[in-house]
Residue, then its C-alpha position, 0 to 999 in steps of 0.5 A: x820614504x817610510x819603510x818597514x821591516x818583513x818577516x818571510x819564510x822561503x825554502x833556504x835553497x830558494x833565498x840562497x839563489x836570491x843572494x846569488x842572483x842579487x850578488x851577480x846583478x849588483x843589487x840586494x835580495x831587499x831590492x828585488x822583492x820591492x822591485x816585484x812587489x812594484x810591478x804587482x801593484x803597478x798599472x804601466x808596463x811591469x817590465x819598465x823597471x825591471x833591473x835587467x830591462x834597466x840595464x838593457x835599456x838601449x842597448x839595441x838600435x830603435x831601428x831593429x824589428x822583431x822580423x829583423x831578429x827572426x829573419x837573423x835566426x833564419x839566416x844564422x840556423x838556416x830555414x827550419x822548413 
């Protein structure tokens, strides 16, 4: 894979939570600017390579639905009506 080095201008706060969040999820600020740019470009789902969907991938039974969550939160926070 060729590569090439980019120059870009960010506020300083900015790139400093982009470190931060890039130490915390074990990966590079590089890696998650290519990670984006990909899903810019990409005609599948954006998501699918998402690291943090990578890293959840799984996680939740096949069997569990979107009403499954819902009625959860019914039943966790009582009816809201």
């Amino acid at each position: 894979m060729d590569t090439t080095k980019l120059t870009v201008r960010v506020r300083r706060d900015l790139l400093e939570q982009a470190k931060r969040y890039a130490r915390m999820n074990d990966t590079t600020v590089t890696r998650l600017i290519d990670a984006y740019l990909r899903q810019l470009t990409d005609d599948e789902d954006p998501l699918t390579e998402a690291p943090i969907v990578r890293r959840l991938s799984g996680s939740l039974s096949q069997d569990i639905s979107a009403r499954d969550y819902y009625d959860y939160l019914e039943e966790k926070n009582g009816s809201q009506n």
